[in-house]
C-alpha positions in Angstrom: 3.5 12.1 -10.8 -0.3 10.3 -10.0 -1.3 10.8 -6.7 -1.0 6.7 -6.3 2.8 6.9 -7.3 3.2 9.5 -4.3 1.1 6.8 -2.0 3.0 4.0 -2.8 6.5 6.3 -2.2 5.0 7.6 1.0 4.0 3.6 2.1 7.5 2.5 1.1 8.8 5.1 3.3 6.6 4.0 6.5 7.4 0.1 5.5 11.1 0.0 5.7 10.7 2.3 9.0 8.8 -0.7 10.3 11.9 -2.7 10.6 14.4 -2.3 12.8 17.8 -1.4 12.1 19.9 -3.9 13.6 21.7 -5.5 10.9 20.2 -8.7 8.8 20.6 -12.0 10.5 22.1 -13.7 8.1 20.3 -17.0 9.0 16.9 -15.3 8.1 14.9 -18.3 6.8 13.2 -16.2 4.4 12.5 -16.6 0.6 15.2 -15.6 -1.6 13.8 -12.4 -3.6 13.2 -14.5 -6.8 10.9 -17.0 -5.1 9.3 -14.0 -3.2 8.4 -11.7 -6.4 7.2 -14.7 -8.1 3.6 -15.1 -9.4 1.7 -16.5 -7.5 -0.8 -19.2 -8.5 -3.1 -22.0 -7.9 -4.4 -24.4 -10.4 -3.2 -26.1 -13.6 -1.7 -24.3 -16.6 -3.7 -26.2 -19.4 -6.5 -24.8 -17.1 -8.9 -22.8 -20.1 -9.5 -20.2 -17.8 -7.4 -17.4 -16.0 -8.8 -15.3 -13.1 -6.6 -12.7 -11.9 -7.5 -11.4 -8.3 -6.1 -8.2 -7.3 -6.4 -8.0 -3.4 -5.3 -6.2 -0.3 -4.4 -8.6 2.8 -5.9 -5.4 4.8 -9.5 -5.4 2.9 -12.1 -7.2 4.6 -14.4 -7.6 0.9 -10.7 -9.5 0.3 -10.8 -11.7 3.1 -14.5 -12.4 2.9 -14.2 -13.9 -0.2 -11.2 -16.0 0.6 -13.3 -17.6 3.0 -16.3 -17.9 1.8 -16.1 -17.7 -2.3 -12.5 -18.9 -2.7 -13.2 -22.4 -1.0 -16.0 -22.7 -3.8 -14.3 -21.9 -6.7 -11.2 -23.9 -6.0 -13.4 -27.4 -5.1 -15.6 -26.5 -8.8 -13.5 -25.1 -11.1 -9.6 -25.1 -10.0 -9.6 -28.8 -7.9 -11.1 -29.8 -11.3 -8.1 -28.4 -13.8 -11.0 -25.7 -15.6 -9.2 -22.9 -13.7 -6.2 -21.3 -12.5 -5.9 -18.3 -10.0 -3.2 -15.4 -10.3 -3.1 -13.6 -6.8 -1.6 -10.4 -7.4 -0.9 -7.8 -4.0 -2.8 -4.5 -4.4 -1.7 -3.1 -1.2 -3.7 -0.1 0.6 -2.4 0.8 3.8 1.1 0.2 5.0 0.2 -2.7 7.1 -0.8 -4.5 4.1 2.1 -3.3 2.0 4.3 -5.3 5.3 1.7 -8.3 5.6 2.3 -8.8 1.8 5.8 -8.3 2.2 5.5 -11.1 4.8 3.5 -13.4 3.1 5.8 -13.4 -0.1 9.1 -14.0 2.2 7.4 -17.4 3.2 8.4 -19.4 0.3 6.2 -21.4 -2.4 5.1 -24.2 -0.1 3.8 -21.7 2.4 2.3 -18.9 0.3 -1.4 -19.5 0.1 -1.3 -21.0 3.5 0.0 -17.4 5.0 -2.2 -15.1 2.8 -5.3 -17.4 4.4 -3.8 -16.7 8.0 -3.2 -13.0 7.6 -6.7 -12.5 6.1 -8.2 -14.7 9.4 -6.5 -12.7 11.6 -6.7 -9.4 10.0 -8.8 -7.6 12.5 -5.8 -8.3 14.9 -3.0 -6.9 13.1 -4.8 -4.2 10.7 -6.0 -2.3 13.8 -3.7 -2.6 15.6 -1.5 0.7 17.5 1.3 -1.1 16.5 1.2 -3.3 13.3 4.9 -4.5 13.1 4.3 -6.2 16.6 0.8 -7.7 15.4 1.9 -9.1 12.0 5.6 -10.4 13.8 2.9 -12.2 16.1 0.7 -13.5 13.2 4.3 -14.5 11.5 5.0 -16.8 14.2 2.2 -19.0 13.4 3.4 -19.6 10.2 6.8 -20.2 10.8 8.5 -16.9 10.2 11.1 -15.5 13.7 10.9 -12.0 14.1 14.3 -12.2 12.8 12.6 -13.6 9.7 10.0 -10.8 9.7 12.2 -7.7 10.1 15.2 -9.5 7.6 12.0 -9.8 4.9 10.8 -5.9 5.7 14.6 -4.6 5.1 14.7 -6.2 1.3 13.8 -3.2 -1.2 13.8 -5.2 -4.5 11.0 -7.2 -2.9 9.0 -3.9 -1.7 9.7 -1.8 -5.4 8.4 -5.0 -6.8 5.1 -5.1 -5.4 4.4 -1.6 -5.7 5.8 -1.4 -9.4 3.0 -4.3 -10.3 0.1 -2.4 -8.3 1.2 0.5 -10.4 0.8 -1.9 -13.9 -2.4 -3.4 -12.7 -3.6 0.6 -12.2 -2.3 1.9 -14.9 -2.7 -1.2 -18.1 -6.0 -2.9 -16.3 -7.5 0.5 -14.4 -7.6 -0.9 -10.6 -8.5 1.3 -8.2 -10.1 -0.8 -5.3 -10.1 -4.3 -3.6 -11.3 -6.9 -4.2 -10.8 -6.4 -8.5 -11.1 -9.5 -10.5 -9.9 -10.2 -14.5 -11.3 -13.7 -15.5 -10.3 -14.1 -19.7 -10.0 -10.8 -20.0 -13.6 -9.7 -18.0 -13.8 -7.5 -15.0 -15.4 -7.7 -12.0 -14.6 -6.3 -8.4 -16.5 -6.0 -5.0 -18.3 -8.2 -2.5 -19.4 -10.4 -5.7 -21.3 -13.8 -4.8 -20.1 -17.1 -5.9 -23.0 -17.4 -8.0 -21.8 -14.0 -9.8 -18.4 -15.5 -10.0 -19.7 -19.0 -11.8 -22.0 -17.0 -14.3 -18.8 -15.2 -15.8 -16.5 -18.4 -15.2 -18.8 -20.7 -17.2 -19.2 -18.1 -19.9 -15.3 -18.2 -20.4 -15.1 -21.8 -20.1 -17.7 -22.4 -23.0 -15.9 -19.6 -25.2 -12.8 -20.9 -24.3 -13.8 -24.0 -26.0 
């Protein structure tokens, strides 16, 4: 057994701990596991080009490029139908195993919109002594009860699902660390520049042709 199968047990562990053990509300307005295990993406699918981002909602590289790259990339190549983003959870740390938990139990119409306010706030809840209370807080913001927060936590099928694709992407792609990106079948990862990012998109969008 790799030593990133024994993490990801060890996390799963330390994740449903989070939650408390007061039964389910059965009114949880959560996504249903389907919806929440879902890919999730952005941008047309005639779209030439595919990037695959691989991310932890715990990673600052992460969240600096969703604010500062992301908004670029959409507006020049996705806004404009010559892209489409896969956002695939690569989870390090148990508070961004639950954050991405959290995210996913939001629902379609709300995904995105929750990945951008956990990575804003992220210095709140990933330091924090006691992350359940932190991310229930951040929740809140996006519409999610603590009810809604602890139901999400309890569902297993969603939790062996996101670790059983961080295990693929590992395993069939070789990622190790956040941010890792897979655009037509090329690899980048780290703090890369938007003006890294549009070299390798623009070489995929004229061989794509």
């Amino acid at each position: 057994m790799s030593r990133f199968v024994v993490k990801q047990l060890f996390l799963a562990g330390l994740v449903i701990g989070l939650a408390w053990t007061a039964p389910t509300p059965a009114a949880a307005a959560i996504a249903s596991t389907d919806v929440a295990t879902e890919e999730k993406i952005i941008g047309s699918d005639k779209a030439l080009v595919t990037l695959i981002e691989y991310a932890s909602l715990g990673c600052s590289h992460c969240a600096q490029f969703h604010k500062d790259t992301f908004p670029k990339i959409k507006k020049d190549y996705i806004d404009t139908g010559k892209l489409r983003m896969i956002y695939r959870d690569f989870p390090l740390g148990t508070p961004a195993l639950a954050a991405a938990m959290i995210a996913r139990c939001s629902g379609r119409n709300r995904y995105f919109g929750f990945v951008n306010l956990l990575f804003r706030s992220q210095a709140q809840w990933s330091r924090s002594e006691n992350p359940l209370e932190a991310l229930t807080k951040v929740a809140r913001f996006g519409g999610l009860s603590a009810d809604d927060v602890n139901a999400c936590l309890q569902n297993q099928s969603l939790l062996d699902s996101i670790q059983s694709k961080a295990r693929k992407a590992q395993n069939n792609h070789g990622i190790k660390s956040t941010p890792s990106f897979i655009i037509n079948g090329t690899s980048i990862s780290g703090a890369v520049t938007y003006d890294e990012f549009r070299k390798v998109i623009d070489r995929a969008l004229k061989q794509a042709q």
